[in-house]
N, CA, C and O atoms as a Tinker XYZ file with bonds, in Angstrom:
   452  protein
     1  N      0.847000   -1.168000    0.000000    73     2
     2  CA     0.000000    0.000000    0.000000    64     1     3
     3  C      0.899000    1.239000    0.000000    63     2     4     5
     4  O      1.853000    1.214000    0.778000    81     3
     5  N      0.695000    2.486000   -0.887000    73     3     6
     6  CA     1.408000    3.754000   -0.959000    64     5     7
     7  C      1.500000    4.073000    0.546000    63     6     8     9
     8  O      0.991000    3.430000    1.464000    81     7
     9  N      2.245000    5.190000    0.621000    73     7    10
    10  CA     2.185000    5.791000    1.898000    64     9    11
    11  C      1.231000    7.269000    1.842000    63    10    12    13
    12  O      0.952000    7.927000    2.844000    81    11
    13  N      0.889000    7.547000    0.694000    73    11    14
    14  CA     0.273000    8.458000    0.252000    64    13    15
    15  C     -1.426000    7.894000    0.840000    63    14    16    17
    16  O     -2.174000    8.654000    1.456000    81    15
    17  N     -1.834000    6.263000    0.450000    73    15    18
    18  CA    -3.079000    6.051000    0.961000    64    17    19
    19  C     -3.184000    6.194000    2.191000    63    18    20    21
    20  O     -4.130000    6.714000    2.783000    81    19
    21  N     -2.016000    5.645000    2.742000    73    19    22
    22  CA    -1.845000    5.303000    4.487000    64    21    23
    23  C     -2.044000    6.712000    5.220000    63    22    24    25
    24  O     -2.561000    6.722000    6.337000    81    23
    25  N     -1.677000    7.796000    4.659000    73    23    26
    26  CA    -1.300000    9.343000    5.345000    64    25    27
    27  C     -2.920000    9.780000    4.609000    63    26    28    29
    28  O     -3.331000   10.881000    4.975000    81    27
    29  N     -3.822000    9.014000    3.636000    73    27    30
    30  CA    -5.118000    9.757000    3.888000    64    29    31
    31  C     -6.176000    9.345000    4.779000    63    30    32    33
    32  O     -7.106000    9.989000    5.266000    81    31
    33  N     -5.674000    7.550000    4.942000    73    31    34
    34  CA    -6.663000    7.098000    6.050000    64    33    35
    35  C     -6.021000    7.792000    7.482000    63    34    36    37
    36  O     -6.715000    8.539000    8.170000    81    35
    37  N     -4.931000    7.528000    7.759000    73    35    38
    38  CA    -4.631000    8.103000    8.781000    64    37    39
    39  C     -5.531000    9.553000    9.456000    63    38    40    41
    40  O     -5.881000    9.687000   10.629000    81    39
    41  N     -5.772000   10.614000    8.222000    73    39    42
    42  CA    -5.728000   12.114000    8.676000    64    41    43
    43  C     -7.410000   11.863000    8.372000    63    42    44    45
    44  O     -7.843000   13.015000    8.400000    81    43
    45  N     -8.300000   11.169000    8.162000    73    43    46
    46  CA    -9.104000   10.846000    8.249000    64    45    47
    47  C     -9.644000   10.164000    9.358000    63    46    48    49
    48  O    -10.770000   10.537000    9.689000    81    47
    49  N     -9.172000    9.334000    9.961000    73    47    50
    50  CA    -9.373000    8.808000   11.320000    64    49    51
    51  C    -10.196000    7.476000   10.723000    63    50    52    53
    52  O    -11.144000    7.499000    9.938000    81    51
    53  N     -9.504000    6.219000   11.373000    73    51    54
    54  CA   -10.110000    5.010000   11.421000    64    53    55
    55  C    -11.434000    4.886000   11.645000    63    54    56    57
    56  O    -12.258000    4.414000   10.862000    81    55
    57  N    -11.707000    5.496000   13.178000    73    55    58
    58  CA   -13.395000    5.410000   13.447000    64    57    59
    59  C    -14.308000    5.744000   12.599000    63    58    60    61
    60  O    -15.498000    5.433000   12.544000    81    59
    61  N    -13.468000    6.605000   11.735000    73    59    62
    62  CA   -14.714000    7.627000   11.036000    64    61    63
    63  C    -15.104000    6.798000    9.522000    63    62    64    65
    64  O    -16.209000    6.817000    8.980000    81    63
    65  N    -13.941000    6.121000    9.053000    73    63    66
    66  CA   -14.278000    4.895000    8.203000    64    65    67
    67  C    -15.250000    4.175000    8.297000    63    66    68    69
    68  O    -15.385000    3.542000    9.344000    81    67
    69  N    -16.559000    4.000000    6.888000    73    67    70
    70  CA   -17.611000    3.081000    7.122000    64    69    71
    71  C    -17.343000    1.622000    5.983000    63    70    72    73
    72  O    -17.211000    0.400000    6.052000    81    71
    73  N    -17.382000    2.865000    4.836000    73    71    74
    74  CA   -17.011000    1.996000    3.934000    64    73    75
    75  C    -15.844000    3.080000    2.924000    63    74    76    77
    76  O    -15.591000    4.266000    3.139000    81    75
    77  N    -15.358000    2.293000    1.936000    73    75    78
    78  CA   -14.711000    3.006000    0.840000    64    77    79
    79  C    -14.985000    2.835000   -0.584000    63    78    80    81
    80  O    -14.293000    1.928000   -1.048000    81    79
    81  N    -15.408000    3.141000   -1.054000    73    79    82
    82  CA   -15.841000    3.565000   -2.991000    64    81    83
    83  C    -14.781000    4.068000   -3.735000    63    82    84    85
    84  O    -14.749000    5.297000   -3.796000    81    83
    85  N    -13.964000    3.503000   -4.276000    73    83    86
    86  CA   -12.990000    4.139000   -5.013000    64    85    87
    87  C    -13.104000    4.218000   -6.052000    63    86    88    89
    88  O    -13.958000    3.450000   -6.495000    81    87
    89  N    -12.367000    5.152000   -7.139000    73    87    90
    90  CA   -12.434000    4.725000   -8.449000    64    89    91
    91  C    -11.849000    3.220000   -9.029000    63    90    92    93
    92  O    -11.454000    2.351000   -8.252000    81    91
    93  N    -11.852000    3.141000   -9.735000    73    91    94
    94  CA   -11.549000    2.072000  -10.495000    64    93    95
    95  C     -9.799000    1.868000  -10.850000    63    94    96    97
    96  O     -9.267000    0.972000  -11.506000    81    95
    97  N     -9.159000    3.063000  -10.145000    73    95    98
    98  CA    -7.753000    2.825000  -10.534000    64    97    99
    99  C     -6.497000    1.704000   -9.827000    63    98   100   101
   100  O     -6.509000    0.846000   -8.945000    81    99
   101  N     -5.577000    2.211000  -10.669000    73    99   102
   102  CA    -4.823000    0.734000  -10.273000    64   101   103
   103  C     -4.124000    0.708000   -8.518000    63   102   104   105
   104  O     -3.551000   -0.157000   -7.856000    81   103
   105  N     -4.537000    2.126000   -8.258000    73   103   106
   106  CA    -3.730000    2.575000   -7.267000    64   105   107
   107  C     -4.388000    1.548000   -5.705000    63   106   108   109
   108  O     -3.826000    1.426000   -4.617000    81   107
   109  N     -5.524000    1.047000   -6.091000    73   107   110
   110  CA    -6.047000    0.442000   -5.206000    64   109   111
   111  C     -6.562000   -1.176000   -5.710000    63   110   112   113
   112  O     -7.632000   -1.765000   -5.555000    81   111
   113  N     -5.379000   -1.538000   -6.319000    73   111   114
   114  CA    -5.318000   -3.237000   -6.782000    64   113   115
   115  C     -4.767000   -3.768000   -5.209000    63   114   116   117
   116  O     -4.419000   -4.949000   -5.234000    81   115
   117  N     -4.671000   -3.302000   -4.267000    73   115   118
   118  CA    -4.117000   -4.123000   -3.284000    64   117   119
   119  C     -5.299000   -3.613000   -2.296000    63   118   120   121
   120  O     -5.027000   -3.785000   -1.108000    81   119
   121  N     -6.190000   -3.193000   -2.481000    73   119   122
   122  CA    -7.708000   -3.161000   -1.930000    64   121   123
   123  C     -7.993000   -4.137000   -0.427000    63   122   124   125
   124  O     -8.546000   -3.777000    0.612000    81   123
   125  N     -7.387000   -5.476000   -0.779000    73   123   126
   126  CA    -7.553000   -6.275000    0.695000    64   125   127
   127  C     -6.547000   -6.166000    1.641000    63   126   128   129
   128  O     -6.803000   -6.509000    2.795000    81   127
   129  N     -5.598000   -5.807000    1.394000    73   127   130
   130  CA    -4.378000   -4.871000    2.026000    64   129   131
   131  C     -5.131000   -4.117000    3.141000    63   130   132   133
   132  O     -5.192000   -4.480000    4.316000    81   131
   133  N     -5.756000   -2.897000    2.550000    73   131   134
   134  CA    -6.650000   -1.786000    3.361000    64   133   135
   135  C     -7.937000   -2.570000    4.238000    63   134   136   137
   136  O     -8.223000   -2.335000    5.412000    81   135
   137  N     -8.609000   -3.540000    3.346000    73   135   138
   138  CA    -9.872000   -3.918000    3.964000    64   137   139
   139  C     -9.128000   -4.994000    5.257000    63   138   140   141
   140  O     -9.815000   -4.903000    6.274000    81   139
   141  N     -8.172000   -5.761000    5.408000    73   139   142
   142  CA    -7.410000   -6.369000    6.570000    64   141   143
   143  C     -7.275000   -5.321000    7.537000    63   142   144   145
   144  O     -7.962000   -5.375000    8.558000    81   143
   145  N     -6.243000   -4.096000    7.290000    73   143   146
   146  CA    -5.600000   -3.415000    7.690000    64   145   147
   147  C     -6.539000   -2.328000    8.656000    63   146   148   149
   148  O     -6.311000   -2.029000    9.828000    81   147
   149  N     -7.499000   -1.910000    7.913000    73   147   150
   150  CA    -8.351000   -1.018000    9.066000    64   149   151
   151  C    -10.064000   -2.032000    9.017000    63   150   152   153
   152  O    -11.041000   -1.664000    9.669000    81   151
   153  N    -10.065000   -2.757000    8.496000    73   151   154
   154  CA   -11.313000   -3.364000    8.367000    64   153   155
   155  C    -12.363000   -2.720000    8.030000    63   154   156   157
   156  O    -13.328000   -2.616000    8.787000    81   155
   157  N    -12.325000   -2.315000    7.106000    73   155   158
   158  CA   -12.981000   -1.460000    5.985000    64   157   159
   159  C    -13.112000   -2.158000    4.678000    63   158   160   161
   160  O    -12.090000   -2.405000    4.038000    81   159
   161  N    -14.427000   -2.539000    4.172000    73   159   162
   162  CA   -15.247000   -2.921000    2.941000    64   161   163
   163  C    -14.918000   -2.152000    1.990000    63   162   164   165
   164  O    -15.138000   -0.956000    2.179000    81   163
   165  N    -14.409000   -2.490000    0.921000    73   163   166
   166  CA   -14.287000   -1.752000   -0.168000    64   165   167
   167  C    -15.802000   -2.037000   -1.117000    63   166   168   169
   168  O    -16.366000   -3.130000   -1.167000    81   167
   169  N    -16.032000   -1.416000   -1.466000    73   167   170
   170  CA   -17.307000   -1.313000   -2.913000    64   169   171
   171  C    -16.611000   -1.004000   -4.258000    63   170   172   173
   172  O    -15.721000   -0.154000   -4.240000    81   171
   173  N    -16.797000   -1.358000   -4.939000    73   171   174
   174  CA   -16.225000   -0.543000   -6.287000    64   173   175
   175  C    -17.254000   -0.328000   -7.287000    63   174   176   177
   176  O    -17.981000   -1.275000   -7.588000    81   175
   177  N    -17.377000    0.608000   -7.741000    73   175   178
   178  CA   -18.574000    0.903000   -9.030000    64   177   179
   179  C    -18.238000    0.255000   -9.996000    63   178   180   181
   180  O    -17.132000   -0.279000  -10.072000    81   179
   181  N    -19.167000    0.186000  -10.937000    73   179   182
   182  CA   -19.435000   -0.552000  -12.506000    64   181   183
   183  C    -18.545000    0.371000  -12.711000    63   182   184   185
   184  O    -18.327000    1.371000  -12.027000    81   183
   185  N    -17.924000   -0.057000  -13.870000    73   183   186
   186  CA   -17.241000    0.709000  -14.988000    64   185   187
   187  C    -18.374000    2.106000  -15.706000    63   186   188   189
   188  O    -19.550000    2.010000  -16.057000    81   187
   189  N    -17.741000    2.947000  -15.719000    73   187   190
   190  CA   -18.392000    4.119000  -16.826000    64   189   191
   191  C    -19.962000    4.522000  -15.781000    63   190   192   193
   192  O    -20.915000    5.128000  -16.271000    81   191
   193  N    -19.930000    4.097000  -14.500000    73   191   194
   194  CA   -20.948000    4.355000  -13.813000    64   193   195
   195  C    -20.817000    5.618000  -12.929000    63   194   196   197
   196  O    -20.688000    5.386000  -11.727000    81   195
   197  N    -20.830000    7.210000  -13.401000    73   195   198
   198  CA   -20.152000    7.781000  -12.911000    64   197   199
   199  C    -21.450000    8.163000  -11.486000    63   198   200   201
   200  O    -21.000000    8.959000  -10.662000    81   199
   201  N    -22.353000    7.855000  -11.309000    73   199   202
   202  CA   -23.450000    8.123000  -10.742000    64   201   203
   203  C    -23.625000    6.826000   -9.741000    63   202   204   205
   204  O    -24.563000    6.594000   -8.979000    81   203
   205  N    -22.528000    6.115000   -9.960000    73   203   206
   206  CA   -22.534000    5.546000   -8.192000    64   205   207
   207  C    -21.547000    6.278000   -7.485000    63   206   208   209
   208  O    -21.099000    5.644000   -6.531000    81   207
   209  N    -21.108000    7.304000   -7.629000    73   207   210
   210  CA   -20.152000    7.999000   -6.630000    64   209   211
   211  C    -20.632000    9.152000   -6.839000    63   210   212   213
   212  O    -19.799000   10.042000   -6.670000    81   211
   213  N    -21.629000    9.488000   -7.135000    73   211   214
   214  CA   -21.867000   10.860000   -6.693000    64   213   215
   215  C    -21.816000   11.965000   -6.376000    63   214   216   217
   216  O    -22.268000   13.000000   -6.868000    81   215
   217  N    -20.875000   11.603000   -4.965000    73   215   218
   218  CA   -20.339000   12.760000   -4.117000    64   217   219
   219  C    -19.074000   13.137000   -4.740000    63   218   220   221
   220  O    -18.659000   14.260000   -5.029000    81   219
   221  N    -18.511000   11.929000   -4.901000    73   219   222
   222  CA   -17.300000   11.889000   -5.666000    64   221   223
   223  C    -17.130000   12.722000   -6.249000    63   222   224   225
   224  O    -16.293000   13.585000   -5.986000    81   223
   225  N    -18.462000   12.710000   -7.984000    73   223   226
   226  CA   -18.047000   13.526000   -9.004000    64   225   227
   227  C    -18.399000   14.783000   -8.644000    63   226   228   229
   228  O    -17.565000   15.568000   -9.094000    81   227
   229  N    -19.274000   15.344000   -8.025000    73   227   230
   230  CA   -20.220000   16.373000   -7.678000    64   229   231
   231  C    -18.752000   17.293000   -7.082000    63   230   232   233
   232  O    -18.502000   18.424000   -7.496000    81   231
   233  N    -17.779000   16.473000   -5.930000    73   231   234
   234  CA   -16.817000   17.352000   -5.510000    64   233   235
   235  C    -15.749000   17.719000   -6.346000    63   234   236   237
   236  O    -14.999000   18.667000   -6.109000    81   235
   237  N    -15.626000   16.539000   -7.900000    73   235   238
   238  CA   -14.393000   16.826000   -8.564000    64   237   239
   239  C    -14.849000   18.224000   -9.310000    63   238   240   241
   240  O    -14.064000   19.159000   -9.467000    81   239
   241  N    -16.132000   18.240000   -9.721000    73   239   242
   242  CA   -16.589000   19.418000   -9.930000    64   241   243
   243  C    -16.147000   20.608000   -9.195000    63   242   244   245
   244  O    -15.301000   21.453000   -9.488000    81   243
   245  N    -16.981000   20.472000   -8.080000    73   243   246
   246  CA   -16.530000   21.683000   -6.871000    64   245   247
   247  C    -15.108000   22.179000   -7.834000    63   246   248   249
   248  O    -14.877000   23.104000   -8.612000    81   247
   249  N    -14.472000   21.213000   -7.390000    73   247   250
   250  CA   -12.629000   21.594000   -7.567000    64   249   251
   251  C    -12.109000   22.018000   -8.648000    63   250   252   253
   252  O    -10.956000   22.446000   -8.582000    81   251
   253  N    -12.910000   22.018000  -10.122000    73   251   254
   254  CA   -12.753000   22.311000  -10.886000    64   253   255
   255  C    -12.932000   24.079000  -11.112000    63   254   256   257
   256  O    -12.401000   24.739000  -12.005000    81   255
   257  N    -13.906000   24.625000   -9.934000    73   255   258
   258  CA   -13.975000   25.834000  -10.074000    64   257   259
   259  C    -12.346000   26.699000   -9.352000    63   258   260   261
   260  O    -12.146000   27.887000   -9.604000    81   259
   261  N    -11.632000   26.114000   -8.733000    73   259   262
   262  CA   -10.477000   26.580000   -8.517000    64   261   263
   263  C     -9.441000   26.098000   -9.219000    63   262   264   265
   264  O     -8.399000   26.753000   -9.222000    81   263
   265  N     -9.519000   24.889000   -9.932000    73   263   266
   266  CA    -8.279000   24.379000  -10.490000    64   265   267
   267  C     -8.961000   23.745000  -11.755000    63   266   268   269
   268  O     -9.587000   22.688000  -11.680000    81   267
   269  N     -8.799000   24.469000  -12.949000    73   267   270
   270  CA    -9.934000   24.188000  -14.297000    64   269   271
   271  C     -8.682000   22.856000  -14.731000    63   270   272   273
   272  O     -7.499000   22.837000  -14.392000    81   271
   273  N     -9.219000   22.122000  -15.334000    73   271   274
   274  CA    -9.006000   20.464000  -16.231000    64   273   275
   275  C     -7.730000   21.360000  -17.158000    63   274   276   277
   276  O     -7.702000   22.375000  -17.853000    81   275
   277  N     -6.793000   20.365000  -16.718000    73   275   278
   278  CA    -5.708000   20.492000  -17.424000    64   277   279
   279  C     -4.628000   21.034000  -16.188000    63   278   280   281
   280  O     -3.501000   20.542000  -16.141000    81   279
   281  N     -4.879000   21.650000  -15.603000    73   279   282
   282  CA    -4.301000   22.731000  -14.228000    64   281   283
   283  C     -3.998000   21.727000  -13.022000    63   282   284   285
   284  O     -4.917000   21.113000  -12.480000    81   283
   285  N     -2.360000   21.560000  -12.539000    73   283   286
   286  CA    -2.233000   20.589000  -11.982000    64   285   287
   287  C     -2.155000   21.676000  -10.254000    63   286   288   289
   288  O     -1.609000   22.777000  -10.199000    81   287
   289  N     -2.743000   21.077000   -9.222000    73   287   290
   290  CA    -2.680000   21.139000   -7.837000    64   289   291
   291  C     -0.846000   21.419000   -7.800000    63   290   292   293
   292  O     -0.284000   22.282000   -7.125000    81   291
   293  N     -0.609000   21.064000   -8.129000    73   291   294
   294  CA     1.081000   21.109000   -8.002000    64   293   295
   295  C      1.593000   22.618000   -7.859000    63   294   296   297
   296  O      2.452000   22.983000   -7.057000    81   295
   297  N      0.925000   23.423000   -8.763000    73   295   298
   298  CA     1.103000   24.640000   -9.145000    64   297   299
   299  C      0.891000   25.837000   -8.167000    63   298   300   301
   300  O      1.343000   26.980000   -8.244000    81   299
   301  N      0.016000   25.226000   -7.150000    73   299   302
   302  CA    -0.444000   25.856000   -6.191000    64   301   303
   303  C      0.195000   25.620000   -4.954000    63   302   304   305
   304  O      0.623000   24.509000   -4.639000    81   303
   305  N      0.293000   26.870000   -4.068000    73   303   306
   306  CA     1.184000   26.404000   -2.638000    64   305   307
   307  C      0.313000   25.989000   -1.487000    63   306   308   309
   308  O     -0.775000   26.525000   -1.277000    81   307
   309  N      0.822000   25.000000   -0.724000    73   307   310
   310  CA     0.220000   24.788000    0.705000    64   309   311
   311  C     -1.095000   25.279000    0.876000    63   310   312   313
   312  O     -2.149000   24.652000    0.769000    81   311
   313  N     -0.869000   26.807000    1.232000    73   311   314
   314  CA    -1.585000   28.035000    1.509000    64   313   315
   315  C     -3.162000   27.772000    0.844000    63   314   316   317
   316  O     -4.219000   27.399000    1.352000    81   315
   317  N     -2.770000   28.151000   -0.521000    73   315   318
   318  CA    -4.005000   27.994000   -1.341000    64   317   319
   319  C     -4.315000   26.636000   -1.432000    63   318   320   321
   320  O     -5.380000   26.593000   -2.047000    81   319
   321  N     -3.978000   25.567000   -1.166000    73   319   322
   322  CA    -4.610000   24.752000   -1.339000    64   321   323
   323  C     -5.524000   24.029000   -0.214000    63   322   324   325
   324  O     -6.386000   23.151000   -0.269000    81   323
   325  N     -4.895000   24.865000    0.929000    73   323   326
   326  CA    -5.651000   24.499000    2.271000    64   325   327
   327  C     -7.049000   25.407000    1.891000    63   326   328   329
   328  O     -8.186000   24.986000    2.106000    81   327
   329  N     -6.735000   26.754000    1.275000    73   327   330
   330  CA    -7.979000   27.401000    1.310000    64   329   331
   331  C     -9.421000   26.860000    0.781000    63   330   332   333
   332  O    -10.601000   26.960000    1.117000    81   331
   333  N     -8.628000   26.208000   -0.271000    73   331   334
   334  CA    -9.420000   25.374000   -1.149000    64   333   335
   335  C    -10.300000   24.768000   -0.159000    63   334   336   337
   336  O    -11.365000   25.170000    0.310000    81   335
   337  N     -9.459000   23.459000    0.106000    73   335   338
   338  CA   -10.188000   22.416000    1.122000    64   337   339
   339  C    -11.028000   23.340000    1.930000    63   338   340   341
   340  O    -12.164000   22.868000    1.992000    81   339
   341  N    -10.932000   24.459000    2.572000    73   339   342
   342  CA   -11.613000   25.285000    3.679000    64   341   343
   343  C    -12.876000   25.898000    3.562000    63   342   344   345
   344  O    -13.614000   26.195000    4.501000    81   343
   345  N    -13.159000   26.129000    1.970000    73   343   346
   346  CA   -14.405000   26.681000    1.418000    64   345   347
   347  C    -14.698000   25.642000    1.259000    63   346   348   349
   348  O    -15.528000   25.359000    2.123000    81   347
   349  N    -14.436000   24.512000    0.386000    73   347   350
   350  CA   -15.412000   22.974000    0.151000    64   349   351
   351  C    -15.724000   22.481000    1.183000    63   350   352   353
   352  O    -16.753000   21.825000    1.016000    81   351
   353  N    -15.229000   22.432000    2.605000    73   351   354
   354  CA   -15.135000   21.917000    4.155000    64   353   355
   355  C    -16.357000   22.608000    4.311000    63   354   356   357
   356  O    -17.432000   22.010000    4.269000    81   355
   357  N    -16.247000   24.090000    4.526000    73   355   358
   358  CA   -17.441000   25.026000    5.218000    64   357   359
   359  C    -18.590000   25.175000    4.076000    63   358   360   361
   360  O    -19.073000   26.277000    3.814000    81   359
   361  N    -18.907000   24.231000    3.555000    73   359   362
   362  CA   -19.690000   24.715000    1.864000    64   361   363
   363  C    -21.233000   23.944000    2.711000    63   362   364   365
   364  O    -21.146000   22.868000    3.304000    81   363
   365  N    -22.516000   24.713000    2.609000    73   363   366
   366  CA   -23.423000   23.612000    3.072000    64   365   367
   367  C    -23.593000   22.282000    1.904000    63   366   368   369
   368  O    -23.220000   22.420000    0.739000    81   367
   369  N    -23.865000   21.718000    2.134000    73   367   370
   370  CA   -24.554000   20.436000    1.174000    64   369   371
   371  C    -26.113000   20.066000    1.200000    63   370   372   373
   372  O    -26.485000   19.520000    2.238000    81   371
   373  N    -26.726000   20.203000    0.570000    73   371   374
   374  CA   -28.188000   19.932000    0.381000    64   373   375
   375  C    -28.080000   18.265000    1.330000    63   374   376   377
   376  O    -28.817000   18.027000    2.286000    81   375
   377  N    -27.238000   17.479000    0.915000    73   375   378
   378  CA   -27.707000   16.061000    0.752000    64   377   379
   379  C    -26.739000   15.937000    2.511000    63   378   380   381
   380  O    -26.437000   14.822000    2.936000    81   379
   381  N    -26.468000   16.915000    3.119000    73   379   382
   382  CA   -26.200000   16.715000    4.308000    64   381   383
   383  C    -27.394000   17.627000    5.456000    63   382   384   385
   384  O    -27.359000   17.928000    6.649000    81   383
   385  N    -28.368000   17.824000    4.350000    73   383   386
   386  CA   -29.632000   18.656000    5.126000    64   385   387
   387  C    -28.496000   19.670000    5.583000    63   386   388   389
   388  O    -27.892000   19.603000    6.654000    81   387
   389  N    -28.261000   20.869000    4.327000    73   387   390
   390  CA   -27.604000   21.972000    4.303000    64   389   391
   391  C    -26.801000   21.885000    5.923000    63   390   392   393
   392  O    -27.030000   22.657000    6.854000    81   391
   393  N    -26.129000   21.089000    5.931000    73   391   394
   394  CA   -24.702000   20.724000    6.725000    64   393   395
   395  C    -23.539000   20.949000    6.007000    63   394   396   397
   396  O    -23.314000   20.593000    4.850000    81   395
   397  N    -22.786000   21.582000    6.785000    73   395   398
   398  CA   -21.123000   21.533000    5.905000    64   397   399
   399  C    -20.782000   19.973000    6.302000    63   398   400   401
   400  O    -21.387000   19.213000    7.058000    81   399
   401  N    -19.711000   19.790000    5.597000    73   399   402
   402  CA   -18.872000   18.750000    5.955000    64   401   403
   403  C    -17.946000   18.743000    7.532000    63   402   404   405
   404  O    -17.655000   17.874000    8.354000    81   403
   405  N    -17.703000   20.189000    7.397000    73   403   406
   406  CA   -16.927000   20.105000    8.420000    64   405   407
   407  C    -18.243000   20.043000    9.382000    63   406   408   409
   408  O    -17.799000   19.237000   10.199000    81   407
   409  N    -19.299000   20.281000    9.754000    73   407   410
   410  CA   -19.798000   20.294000   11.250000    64   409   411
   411  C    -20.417000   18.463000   10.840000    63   410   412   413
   412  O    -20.285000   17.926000   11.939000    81   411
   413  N    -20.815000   17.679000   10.144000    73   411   414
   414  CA   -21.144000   16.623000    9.746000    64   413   415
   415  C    -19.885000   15.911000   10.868000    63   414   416   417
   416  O    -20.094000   15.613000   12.044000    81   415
   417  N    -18.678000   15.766000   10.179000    73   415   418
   418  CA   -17.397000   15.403000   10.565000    64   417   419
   419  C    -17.271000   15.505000   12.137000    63   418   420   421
   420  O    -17.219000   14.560000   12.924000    81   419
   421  N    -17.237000   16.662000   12.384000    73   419   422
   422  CA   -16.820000   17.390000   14.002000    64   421   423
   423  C    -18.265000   16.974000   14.713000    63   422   424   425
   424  O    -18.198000   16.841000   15.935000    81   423
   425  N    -19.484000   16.765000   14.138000    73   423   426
   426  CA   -20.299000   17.065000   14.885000    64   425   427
   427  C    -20.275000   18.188000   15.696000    63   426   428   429
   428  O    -20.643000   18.193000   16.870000    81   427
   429  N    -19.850000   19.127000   15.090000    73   427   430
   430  CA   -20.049000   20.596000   15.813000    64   429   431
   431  C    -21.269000   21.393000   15.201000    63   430   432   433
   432  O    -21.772000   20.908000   14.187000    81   431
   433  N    -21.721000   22.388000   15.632000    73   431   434
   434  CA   -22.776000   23.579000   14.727000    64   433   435
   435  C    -22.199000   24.782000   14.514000    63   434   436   437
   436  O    -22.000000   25.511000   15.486000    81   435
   437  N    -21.790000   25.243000   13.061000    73   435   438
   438  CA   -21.771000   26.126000   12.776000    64   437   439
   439  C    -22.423000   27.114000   12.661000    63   438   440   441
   440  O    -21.677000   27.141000   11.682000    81   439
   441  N    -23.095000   28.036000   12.634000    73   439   442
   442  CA   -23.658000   29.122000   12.532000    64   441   443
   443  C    -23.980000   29.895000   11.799000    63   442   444   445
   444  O    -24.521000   30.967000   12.071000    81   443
   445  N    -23.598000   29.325000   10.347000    73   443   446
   446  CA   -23.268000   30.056000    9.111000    64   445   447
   447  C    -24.125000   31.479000    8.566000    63   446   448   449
   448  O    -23.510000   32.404000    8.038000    81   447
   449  N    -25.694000   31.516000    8.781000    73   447   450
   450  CA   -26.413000   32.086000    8.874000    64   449   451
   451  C    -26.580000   32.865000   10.001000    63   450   452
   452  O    -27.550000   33.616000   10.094000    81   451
């Protein structure tokens, strides 16, 4: 397993793991690796099914309004890229009954209004 996967479950927190949906890439051919390792179910979508991940695509979107297709994250420092994460974090979500992620996560209440 990368150390790159290991440092996202990590900063994610085990508990908070239910299940995992990944894309279809090769980066997660060692899939029972992870499902041993924190005991976590992997799912994987049909091929070309971009509407079993949902959230997935809905956020690659999001991200596209700061970093347009073709435009690599690389380009950007630390700084801005935390900002990034910080508006998509504090963003409500309809499908979290206009919850951010971050108070979902924290179980905290924001106040936004």
């Amino acid at each position: 397993m990368t150390t790159e996967l290991m440092a996202m479950f990590e900063k994610i927190g085990k508990s908070k793991l239910k299940t995992i949906t990944p894309d279809r890439g090769k980066e997660f051919s060692k899939h029972g690796q992870i499902t041993d390792l924190l005991g976590v179910p992997f799912y994987f979508p049909d091929p070309h099914a971009t509407w079993q991940r949902g959230s997935n695509e809905n956020t690659n979107g999001l991200l596209r309004e700061y970093s347009p297709k073709g435009q690599s994250l690389d380009e950007k420092t630390n700084d801005e890229v935390q900002e990034i994460v910080d508006k998509l974090n504090f963003r409500p979500k309809k499908c979290l009954d206009w919850r951010t992620p971050y108070e979902v996560y924290f179980g905290k209440v924001l106040h936004l209004i």
